[in-house]
C-alpha positions in Angstrom: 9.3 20.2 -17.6 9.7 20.1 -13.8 10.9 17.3 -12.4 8.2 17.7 -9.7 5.2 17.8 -12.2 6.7 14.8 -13.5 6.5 13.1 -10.5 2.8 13.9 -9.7 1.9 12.9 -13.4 4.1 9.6 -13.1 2.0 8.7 -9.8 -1.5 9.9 -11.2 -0.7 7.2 -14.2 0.2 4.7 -11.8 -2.5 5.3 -9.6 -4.5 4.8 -12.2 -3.1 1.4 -13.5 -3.5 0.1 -9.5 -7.1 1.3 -9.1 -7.7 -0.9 -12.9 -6.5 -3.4 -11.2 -7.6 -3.6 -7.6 -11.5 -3.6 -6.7 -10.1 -3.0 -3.4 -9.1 0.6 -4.1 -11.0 3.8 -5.7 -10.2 7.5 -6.3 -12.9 9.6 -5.2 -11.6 12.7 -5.9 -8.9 14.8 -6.9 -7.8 18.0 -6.9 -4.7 19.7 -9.5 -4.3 18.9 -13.1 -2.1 16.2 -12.3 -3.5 15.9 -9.2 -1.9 16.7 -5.8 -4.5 16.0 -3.7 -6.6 12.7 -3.2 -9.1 10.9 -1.7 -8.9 7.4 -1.6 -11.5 4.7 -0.4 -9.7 1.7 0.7 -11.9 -1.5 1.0 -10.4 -3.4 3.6 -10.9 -4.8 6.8 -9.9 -3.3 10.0 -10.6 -2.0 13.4 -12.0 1.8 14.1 -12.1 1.3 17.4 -12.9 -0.3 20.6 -16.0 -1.2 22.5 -16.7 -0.9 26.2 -15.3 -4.3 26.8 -12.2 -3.1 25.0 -13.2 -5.8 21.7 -12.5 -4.4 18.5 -15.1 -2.9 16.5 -14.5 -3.3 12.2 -14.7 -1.2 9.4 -14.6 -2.2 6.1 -15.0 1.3 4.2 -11.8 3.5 4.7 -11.0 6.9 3.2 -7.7 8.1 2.8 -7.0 11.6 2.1 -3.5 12.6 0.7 -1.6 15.4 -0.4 1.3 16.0 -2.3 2.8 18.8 -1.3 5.4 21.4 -2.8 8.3 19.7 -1.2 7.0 16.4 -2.4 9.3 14.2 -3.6 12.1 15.3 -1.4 10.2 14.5 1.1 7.2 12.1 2.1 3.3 12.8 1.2 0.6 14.1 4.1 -1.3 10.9 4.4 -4.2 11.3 6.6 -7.2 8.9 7.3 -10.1 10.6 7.1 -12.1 8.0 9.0 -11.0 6.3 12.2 -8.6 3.7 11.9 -7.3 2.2 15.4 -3.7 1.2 14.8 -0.3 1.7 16.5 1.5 3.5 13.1 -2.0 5.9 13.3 -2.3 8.3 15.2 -5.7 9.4 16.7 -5.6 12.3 14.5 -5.5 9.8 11.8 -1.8 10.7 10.4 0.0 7.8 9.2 3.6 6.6 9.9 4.5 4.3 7.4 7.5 2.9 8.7 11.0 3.8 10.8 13.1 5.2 8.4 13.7 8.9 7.4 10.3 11.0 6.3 8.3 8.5 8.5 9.4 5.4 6.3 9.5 7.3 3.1 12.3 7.3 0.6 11.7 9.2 -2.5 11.6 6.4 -4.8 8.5 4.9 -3.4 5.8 5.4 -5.6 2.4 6.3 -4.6 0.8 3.3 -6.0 3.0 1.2 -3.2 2.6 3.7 -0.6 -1.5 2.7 -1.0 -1.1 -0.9 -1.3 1.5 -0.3 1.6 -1.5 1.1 4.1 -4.0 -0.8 3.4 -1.2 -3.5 4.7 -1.2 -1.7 7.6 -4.7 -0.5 8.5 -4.9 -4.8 7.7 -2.6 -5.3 10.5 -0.3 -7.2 8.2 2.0 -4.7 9.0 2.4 -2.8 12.4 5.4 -1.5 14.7 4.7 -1.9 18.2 8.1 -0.3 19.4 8.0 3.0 18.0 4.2 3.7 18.0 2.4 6.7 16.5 -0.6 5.2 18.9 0.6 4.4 22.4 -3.2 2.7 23.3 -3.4 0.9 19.5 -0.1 -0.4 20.6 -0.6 -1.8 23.7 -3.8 -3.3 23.0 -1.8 -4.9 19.6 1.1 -6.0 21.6 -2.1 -8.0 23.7 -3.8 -9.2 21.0 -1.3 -10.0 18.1 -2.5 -13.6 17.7 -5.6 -12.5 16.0 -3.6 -10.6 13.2 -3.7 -10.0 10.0 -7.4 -9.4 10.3 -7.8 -9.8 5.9 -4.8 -11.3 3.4 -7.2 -11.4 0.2 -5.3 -10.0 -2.6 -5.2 -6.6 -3.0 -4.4 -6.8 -6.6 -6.3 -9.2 -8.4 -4.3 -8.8 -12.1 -0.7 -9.3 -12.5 1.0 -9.4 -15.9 3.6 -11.1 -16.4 6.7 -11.5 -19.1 7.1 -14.6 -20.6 10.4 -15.7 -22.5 10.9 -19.5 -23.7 14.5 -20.3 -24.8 15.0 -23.7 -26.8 12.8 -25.5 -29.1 10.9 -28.6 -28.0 10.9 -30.3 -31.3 14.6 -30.8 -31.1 14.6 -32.3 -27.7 16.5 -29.5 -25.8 16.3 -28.1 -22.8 13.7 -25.4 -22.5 14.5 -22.4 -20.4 11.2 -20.3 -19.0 11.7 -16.9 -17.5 8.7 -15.3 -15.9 9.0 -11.5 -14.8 6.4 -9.9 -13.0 8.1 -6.3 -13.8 9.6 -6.6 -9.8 12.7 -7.8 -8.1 11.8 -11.0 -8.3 12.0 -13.4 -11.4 11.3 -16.8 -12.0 13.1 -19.6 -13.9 12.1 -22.9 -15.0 14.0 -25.5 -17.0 12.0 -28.5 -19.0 14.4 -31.5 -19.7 
């Protein structure tokens, strides 16, 4: 099979799993069969604009359109908030840059699943770059207000599942050694005396 169609079925399973486990994020449509175009409502909090008095006004309801186009994953998806978002890696046209590196901060390992979790960081304020902004005003009014950020750090996924292994037997007074791996770089060890 292609190694592209692979791809966009790998991500459509895995944006699945993240939507099963996050009531923060939901697919509200698709189009393909798998699926190379999405919309995405992201529950989050963060600022669609600015009043008068330049004070920020809140959303909580963001949708996030994306597509997955025929060079995809060689190089990054078209991410593209579909309602406004004021932020200095968004661009008033609502096109994301997601960070400095290459294809706007996209490596073609990063699955799509991250990339999501990855904005709503961002449209959180929880992640921003003031110093190569896709928003000059969102930047300038960040780089003035940055002790009120992050605006929300509640969990965007509520479920993890985790590995367990226990090494050594209790009833003959050895050590016990517990590894816990949450499927990610990081691992955890204890050891019961």
């Amino acid at each position: 099979m292609n190694p592209r169609l692979n791809r966009l079925k790998a991500d459509y399973q895995k944006m699945q799993e993240l939507v099963s486990r996050s009531k923060l994020i939901q697919i509200i449509q698709t189009e393909g069969s798998p699926p190379e175009k999405y919309i995405i409502l992201l529950k989050c909090r963060g600022i669609v604009g600015l009043d008068n008095n330049e004070k920020p006004v809140f959303g909580s309801s963001h949708q996030l359109g994306i597509h997955l186009h025929q060079d995809y994953p060689r190089k990054g998806p078209v991410f593209q908030m579909l309602t406004p978002v004021f932020h200095p890696n968004i661009n008033a046209n609502g096109a994301i840059c997601i960070g400095d590196e290459g294809d706007h901060g996209f490596a073609p390992n990063m699955g799509l699943d991250d990339l999501i979790v990855n904005i709503m960081h961002i449209i959180r304020y929880e992640n921003f770059g003031i110093d190569k902004p896709f928003n000059m005003v969102a930047a300038s009014w960040a780089r003035k207000n940055s002790p009120f950020f992050p605006l929300e750090t509640t969990q965007i996924i509520t479920e993890e599942y985790f590995d367990i292994n226990i090494l050594g037997d209790l009833s003959n007074n050895e050590n016990i050694n517990i590894t816990i791996d949450d499927g990610e770089a990081d691992s955890f060890n204890i050891q019961i005396s």
